[in-house]
KEMAR-882491 format. One record per residue: residue number from 1; z, y, x of N, C-alpha, C in turn. Coordinates in steps of 0.1 Angstrom, whole numbers, plus 5000, padded with zeros to 4 digits. Atoms other than C-alpha are relative to their C-alpha. Layout:
// KEMAR-882491
  fiba   nc3   nc2   nc1  cac3  cac2  cac1   cc3   cc2   cc1
   NUM     Z     Y     X     Z     Y     X     Z     Y     X
...
// end
This chain:
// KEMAR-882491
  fiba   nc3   nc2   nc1  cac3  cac2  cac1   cc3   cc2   cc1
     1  5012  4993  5001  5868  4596  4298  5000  5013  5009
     2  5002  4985  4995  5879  4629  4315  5002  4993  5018
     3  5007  5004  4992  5879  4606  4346  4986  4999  5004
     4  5011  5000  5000  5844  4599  4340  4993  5013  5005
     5  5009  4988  5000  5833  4633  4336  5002  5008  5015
     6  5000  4997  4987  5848  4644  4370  4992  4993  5010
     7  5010  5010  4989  5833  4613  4387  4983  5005  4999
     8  5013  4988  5004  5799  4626  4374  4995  5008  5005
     9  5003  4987  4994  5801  4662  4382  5006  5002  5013
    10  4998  4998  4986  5813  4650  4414  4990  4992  5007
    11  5012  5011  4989  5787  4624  4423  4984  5008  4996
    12  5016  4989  5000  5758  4656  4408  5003  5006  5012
    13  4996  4991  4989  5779  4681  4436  4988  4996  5010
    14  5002  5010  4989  5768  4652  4464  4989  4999  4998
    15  5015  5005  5001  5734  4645  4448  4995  5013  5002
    16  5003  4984  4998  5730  4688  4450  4998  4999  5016
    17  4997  4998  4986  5742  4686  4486  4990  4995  5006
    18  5010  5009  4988  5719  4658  4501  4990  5009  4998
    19  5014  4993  5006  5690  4674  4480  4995  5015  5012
    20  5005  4986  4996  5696  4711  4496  5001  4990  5016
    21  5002  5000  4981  5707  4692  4536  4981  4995  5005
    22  5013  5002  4997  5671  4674  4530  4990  5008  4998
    23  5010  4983  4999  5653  4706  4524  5002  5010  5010
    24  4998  4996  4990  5669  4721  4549  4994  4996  5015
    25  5002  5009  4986  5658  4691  4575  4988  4999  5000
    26  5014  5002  4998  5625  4693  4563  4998  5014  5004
    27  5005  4985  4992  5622  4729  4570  4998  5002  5010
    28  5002  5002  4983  5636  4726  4602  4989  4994  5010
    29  5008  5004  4991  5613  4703  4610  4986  5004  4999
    30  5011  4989  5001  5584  4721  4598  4996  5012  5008
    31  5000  4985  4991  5594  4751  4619  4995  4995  5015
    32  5001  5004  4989  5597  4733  4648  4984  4992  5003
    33  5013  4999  5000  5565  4718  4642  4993  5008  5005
    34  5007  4984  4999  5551  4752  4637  5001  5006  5016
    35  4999  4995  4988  5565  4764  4670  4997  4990  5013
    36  5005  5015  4988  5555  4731  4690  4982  5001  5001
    37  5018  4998  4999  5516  4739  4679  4998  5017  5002
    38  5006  4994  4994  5518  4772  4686  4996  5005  5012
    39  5003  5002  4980  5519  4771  4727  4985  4997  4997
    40  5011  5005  4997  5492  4746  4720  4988  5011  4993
    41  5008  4991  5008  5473  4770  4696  4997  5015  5009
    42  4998  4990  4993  5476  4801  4720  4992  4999  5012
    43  5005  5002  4991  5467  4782  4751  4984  4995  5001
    44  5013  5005  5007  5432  4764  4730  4996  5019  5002
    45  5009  4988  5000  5425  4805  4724  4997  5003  5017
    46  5000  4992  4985  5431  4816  4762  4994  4993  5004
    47  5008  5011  4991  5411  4787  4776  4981  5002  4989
    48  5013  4997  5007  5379  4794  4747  4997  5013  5004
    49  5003  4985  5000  5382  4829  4752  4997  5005  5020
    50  5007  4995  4990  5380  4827  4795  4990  4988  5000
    51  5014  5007  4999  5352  4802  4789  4988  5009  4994
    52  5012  4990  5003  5336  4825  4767  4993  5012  5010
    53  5000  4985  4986  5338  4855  4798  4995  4992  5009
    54  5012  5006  4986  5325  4829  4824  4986  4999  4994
    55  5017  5002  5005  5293  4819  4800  4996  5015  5005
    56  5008  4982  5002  5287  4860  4794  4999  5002  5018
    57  5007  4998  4984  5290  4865  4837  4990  4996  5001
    58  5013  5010  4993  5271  4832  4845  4987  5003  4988
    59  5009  5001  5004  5247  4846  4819  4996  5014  5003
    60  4998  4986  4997  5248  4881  4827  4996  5008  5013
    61  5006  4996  4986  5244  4880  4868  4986  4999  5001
    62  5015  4997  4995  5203  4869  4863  4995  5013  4996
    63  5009  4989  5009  5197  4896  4841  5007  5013  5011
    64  5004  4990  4988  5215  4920  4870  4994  4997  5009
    65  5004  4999  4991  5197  4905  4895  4985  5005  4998
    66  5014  5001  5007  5166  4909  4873  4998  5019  5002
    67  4993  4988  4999  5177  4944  4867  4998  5010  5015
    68  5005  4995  4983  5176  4951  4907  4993  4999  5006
    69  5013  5004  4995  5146  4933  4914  4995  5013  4993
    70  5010  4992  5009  5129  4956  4889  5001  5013  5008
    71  4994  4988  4995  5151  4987  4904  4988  5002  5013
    72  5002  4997  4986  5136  4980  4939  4983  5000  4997
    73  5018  4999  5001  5101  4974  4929  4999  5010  4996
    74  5005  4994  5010  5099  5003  4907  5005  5014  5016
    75  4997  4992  4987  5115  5026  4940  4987  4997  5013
    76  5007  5005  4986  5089  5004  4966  4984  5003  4990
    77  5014  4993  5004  5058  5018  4940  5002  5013  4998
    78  5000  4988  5000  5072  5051  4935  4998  5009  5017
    79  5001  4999  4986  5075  5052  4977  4983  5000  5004
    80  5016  5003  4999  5038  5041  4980  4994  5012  4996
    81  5004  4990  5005  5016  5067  4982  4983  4997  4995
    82  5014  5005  5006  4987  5070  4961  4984  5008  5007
    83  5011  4993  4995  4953  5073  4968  4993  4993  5019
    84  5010  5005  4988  4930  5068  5006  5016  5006  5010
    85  4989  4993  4991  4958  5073  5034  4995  5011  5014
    86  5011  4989  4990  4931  5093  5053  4997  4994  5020
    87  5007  5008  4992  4927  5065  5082  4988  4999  5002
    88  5015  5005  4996  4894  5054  5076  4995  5016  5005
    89  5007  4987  4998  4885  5096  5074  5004  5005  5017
    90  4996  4995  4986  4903  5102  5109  4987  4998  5006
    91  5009  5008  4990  4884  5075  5124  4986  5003  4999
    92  5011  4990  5006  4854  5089  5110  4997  5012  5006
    93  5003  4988  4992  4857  5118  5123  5002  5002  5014
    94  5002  5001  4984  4864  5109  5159  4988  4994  5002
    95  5012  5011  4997  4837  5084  5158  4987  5015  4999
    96  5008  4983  4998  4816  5120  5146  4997  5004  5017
    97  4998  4989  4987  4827  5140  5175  4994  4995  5014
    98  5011  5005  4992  4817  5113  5200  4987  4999  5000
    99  5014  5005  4998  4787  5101  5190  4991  5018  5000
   100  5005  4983  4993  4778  5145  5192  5003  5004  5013
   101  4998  4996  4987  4789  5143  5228  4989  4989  5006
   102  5017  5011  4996  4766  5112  5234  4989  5007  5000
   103  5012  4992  5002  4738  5131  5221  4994  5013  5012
   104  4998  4988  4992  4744  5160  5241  4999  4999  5017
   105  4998  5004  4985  4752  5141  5278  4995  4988  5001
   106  5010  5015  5000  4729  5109  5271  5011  4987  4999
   107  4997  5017  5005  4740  5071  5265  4989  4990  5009
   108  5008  5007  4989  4730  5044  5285  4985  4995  4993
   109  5012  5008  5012  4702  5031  5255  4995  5009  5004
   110  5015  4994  4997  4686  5064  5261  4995  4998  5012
   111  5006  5001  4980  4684  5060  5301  4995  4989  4999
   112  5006  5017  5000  4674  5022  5296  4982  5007  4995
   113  5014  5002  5006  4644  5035  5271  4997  5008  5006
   114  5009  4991  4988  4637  5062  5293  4993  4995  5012
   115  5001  5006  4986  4635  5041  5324  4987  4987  4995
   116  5009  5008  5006  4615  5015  5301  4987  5009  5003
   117  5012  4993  5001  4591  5044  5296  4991  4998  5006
   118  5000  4995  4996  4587  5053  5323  4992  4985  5011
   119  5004  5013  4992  4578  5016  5340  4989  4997  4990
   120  5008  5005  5003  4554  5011  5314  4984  5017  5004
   121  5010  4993  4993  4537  5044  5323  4994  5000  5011
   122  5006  5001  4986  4532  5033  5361  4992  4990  4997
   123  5008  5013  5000  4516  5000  5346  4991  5000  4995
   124  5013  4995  5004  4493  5015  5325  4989  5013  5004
   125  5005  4994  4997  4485  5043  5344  4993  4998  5018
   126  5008  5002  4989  4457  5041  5371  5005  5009  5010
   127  4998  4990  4988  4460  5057  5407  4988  5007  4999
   128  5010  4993  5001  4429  5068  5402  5000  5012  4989
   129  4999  4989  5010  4438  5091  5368  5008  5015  5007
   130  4995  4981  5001  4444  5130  5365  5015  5002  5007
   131  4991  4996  4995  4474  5142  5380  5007  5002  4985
   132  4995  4991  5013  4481  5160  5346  5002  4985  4992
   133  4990  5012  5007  4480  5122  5329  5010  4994  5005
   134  4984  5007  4995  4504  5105  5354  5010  5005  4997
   135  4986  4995  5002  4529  5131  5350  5001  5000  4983
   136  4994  5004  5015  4527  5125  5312  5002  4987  4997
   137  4996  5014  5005  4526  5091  5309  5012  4993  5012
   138  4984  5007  4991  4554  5084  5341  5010  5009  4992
   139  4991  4988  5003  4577  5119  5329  4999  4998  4987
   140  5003  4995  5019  4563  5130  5292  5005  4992  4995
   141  4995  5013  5011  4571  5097  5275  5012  4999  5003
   142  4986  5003  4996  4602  5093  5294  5013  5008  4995
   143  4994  4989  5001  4619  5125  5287  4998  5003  4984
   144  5002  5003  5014  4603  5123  5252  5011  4991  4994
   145  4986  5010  5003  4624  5093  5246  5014  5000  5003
   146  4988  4999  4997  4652  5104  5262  5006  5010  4990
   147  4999  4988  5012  4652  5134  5237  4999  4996  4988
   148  4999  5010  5013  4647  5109  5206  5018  4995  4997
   149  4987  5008  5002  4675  5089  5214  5010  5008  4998
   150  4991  4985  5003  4694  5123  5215  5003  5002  4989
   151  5003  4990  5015  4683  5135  5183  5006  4988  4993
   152  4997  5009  5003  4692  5102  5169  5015  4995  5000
   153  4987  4996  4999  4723  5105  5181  5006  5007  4995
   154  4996  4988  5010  4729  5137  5168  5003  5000  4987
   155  5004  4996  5013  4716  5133  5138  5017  4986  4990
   156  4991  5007  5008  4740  5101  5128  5016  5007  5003
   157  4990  4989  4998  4768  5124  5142  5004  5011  4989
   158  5005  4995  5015  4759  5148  5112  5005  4998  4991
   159  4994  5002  5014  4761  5129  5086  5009  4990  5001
   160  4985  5008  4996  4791  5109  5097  5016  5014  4994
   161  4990  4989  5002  4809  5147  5097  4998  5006  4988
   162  5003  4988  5011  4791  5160  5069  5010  4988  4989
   163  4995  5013  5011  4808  5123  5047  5015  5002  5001
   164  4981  5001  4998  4845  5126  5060  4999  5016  4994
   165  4996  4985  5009  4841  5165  5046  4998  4993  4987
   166  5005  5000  5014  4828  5156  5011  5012  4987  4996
   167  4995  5011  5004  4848  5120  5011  5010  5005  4987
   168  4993  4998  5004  4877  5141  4992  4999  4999  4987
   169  5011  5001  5010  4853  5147  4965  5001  4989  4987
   170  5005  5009  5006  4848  5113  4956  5010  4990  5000
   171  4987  5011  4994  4885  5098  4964  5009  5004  4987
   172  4990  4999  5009  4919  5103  4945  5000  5015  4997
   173  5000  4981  5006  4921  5139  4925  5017  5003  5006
   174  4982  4993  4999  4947  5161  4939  5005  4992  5012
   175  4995  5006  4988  4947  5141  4974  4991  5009  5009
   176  5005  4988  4984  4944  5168  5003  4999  4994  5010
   177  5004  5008  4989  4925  5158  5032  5011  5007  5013
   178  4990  4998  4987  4950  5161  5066  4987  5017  5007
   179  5005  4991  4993  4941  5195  5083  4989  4994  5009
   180  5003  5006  4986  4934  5176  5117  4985  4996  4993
   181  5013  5007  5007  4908  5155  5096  4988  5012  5003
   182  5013  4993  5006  4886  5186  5086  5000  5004  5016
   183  5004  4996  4992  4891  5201  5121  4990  4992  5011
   184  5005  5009  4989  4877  5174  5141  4984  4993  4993
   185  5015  4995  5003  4849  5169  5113  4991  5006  5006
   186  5010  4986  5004  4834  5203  5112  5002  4996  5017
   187  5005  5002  4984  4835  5196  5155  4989  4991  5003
   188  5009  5013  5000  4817  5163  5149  4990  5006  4996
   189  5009  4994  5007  4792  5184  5126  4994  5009  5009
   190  5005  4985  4991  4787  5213  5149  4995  4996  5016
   191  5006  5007  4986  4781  5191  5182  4990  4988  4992
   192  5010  5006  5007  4754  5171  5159  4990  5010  4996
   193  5009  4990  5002  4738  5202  5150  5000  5001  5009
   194  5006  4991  4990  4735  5215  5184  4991  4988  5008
   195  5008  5019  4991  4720  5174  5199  4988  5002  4992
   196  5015  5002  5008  4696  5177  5168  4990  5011  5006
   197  5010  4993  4997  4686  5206  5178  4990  5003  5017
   198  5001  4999  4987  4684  5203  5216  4987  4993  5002
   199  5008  5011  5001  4664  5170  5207  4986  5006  4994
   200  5012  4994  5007  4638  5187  5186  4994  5009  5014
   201  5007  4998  4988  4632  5210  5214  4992  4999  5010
   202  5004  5005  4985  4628  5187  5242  4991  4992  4997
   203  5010  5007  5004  4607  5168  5221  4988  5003  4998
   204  5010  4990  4999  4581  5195  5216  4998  5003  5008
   205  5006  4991  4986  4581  5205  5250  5004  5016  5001
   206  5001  4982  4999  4593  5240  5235  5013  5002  5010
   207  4994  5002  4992  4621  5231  5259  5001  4994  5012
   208  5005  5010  4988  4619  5220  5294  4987  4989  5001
   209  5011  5009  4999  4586  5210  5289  4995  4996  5011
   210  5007  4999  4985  4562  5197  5315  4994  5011  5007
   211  4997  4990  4992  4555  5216  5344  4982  5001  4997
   212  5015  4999  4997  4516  5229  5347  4994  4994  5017
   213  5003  5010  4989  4494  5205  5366  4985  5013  5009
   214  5014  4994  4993  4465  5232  5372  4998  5008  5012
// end
């Protein structure tokens, strides 16, 4: 019997032993598991995580391009200046100035209608009439019309200078007309006043009128 009992609590010892070496072999192998998935577990984060940083760029560069579009337009309207750029008013005002030197030194329209006059006065006037009508109907009409065309000239001279002054008026608030502008106006204006008036004159006769026929 006391054989038995050793055999026993020697074949429990052995049944203890295997028990703890197979708990031991499963552990191990558990561990090693564990450290065999974590590479792979590490490398799964590092490969999601620079996928995630490429999406956010590749989603990220429209919105800066978007971003600098906007920049540049918002610099290329701020650049822009507002309001009339005072072109058309220049040109205005040169076109003034001449057409008040026209007036003033004749145009070929007035010498044409003058010269018209002047041909229809020889064809309606007899050799046989007054001295005092030929020289009005060859000269008078001629010089009449030549002093129209003047005044006519003048006069759109005028209000060409008097429009480029006032235009400012009626344009962008708080947009100052260029010096130059006003000076070359008020020139265009002041050689229009002096054609209108030249014209008026010569028109009445109270200037260079006809000579006395008696």
């Amino acid at each position: 019997m006391g054989t038995k009992t050793v055999d026993g609590a020697g074949t429990g010892a052995e049944a203890k032993n295997d028990e703890t070496a197979t708990e031991e072999t499963a552990v191990d192998v558990t561990k090693a598991s564990e450290e065999a998935a974590e590479p792979e577990t590490a490398e799964a984060s590092e490969a999601a995580e620079s996928a995630g940083a490429g999406d956010e760029l590749a989603a990220g560069e429209p919105a800066d391009d978007e971003d600098g579009e906007d920049d540049e337009e918002t610099l290329l309207l701020d650049e822009e200046p507002e309001g009339p750029s005072g072109v058309g008013q220049g040109a205005a005002a040169v076109v003034s100035v001449v057409l008040g030197l026209v007036s003033l030194t004749g145009g070929w329209i007035g010498t044409v209608a003058a010269a018209r006059e002047t041909l229809i006065g020889q064809l309606q006037t007899s050799s046989t009439a007054s001295v005092a009508k030929q020289v009005k109907e060859v000269y008078g009409d001629a010089w009449q019309t030549t002093a129209l065309w003047a005044g006519l000239f003048a006069l759109v001279a005028l209000i060409t200078g008097v429009a480029v002054l006032v235009r400012p008026a009626f344009g962008a608030p708080g947009k100052a007309q260029a010096p130059w502008i006003k000076s070359v106006a008020w020139a265009g204006v002041a050689l229009g006043v002096i054609g209108l008036l030249l014209a008026v004159l010569k028109y009445s006769d109270a200037l260079l009128g006809l000579p006395s026929t008696s």
